[in-house]
C-alpha positions in Angstrom: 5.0 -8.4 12.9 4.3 -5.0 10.8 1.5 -3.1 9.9 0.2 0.1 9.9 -2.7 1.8 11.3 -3.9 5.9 11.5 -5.7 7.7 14.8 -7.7 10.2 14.2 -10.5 12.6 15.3 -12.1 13.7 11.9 -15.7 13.3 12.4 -16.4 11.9 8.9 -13.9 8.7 9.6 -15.6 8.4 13.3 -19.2 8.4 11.4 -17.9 5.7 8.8 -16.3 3.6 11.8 -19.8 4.1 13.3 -22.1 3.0 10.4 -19.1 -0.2 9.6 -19.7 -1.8 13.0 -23.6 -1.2 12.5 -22.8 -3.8 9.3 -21.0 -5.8 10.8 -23.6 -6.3 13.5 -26.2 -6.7 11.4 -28.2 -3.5 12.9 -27.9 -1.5 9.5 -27.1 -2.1 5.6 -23.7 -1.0 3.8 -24.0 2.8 3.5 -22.8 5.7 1.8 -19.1 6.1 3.5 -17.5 9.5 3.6 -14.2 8.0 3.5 -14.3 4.4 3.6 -13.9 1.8 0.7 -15.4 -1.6 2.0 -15.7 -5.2 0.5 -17.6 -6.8 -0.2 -19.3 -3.3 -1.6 -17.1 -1.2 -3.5 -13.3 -1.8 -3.4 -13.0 -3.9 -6.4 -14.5 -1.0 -8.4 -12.6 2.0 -6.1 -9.4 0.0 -7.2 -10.2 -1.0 -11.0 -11.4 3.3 -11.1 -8.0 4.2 -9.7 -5.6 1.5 -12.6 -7.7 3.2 -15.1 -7.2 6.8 -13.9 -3.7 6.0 -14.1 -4.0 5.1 -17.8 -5.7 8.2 -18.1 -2.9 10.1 -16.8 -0.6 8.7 -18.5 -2.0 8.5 -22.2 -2.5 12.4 -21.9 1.2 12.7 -20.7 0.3 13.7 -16.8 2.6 12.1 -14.2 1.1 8.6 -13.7 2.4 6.3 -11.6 1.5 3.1 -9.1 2.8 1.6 -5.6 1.3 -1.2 -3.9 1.8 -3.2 -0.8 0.2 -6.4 -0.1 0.7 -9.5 1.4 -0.6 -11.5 -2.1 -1.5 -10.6 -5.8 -3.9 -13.4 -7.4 -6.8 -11.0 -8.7 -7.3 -11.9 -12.4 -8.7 -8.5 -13.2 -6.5 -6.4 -10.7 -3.5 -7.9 -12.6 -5.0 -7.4 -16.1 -5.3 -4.1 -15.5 -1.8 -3.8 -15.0 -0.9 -4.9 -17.3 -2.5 -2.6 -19.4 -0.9 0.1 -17.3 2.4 -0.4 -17.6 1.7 -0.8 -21.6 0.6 2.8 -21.3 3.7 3.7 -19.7 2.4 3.8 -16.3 5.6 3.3 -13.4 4.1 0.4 -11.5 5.9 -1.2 -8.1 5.1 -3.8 -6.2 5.6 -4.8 -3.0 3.9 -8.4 -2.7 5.6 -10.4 0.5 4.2 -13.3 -0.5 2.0 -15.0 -3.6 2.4 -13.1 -6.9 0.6 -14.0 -9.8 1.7 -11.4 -11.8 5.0 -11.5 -13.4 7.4 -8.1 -14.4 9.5 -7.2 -16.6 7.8 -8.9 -19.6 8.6 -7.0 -22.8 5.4 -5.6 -24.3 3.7 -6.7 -21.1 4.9 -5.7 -18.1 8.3 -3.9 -18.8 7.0 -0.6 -16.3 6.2 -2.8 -13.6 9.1 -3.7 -10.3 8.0 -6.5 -8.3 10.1 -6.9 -4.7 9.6 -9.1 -1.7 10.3 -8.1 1.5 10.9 -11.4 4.0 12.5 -10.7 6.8 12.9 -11.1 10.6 8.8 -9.1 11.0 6.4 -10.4 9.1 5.3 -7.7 6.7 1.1 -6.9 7.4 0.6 -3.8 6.2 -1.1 -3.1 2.6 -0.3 0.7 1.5 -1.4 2.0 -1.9 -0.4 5.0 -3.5 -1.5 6.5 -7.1 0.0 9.5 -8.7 -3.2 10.9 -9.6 -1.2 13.6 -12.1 0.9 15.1 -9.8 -1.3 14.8 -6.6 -0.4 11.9 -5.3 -3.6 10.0 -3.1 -2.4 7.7 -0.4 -4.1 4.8 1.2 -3.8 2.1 4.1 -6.2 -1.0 4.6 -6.0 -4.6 5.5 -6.9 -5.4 1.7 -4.9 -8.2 -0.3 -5.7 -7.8 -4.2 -7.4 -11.5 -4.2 -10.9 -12.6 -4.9 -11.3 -13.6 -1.4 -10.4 -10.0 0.0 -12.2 -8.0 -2.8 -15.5 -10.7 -3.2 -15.9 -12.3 -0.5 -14.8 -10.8 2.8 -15.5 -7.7 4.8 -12.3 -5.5 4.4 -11.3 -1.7 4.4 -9.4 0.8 2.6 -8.8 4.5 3.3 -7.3 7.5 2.5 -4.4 9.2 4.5 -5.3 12.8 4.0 -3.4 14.4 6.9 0.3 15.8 5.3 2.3 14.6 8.3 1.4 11.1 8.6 1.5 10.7 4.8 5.2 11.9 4.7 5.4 9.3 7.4 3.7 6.6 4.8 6.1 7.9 2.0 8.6 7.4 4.3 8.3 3.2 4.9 7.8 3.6 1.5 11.1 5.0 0.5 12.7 2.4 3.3 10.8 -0.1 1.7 12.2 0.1 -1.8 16.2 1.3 -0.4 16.0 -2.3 1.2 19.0 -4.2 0.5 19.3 -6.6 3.6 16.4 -8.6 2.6 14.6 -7.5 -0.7 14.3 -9.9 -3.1 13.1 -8.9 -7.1 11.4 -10.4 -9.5 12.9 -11.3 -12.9 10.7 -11.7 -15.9 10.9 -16.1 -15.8 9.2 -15.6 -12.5 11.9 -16.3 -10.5 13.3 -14.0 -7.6 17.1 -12.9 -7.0 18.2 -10.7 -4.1 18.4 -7.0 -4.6 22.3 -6.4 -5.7 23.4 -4.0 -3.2 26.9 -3.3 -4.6 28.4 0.0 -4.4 24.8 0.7 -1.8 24.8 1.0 2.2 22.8 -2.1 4.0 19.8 -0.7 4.7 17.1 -3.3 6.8 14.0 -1.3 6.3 12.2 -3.2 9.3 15.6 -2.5 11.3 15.1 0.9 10.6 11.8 1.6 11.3 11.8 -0.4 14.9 14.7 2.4 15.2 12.5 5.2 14.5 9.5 3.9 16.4 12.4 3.7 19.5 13.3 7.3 18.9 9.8 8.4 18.5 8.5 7.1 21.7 11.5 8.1 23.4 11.3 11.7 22.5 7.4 11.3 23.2 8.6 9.9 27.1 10.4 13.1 28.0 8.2 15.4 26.5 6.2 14.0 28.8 8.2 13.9 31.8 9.4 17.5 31.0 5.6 18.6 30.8 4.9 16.6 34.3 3.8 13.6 32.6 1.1 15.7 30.8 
């Protein structure tokens, strides 16, 4: 089992934290977040604002491009917009463990956009999205799927890594991610899914590799510790 989640002390996501359990609850209505996008409220139009900021970018020749990782992509509209993306040259990939409505690689349709499955040993959790924004790339975590159900009709959350190291940690699953030749599978344009050829390309296990790092990271962490008296 993967998935990803961020610690922090930033008084803005502690107020949003406070003011979602105050929803849930039922002792307050949706607010104004300072950080957090919410369904039933405002993802679905957060998301369709961020596709067509894309477009934007890339009709007026700005860097423009799109990574997403979910468990499932069913969404009419998520995927329509898309589309329309990767007609205006937006670089769109994909990581979608499990249902896919969307197909890649169409010409005239989907030719920009790189649809992979990871299925390995862990079951992949964790939904990261990442939008070029021009240049300035905006990062984001949540336990969002891009279906109806996720964006309509249940209580779900999306929001932004803003502090530098922990998004060069995001970008780094992603890059793992997408090097992953031990159990990537792509899609072709009938719909149909082939395993990544890794010819002439090291084995590389992405979840392999990041149970390695999370071993070395909490190992350095333990004698850091005992060095500093267990402080």
């Amino acid at each position: 089992y993967t998935d990803m989640g961020m610690f922090t002390c930033r008084e803005s996501f502690g107020a949003d934290a406070s003011s979602l359990f105050n929803v849930l609850t039922g002792y307050s209505r949706p607010p104004q977040y300072n950080r957090f996008i919410t369904a039933p409220d405002n993802m679905r139009p957060f998301f369709e604002h961020m596709i067509e900021e894309e477009i934007r970018h890339a009709q007026e020749g700005r860097p423009a491009g799109i990574f997403a990782k979910v468990n499932s992509l069913v969404d009419p509209a998520i995927i329509a917009l898309l589309y329309r993306a990767s007609q205006a040259g937006v670089n769109i990939t994909l990581v979608v463990r499990g249902i896919c409505c969307l197909v890649a690689g169409r010409p005239g349709v989907s030719e920009n956009i790189t649809v992979i499955s990871v299925v390995g040993q862990l079951l992949e959790h964790s939904r990261i999205f990442r939008f070029e924004n021009g240049g300035n790339p905006r990062l984001y975590l949540g336990s969002a799927d891009w279906m109806q159900r996720n964006l309509d009709r249940r209580v779900e959350l999306v929001f932004p890594v803003e502090e530098p190291l922990i998004a060069e940690r995001v970008e780094e699953v992603i890059r793992l991610m997408l090097e992953d030749t031990a159990n990537a599978r792509i899609q072709r344009p009938d719909g149909t899914y082939a395993f990544v050829d890794g010819r002439g390309r090291p084995v590389v296990n992405c979840q392999t590799a990041l149970a390695a790092r999370a071993r070395k990271l909490r190992q350095t962490r333990e004698k850091e510790m005992a060095e500093n008296g267990g402080m």
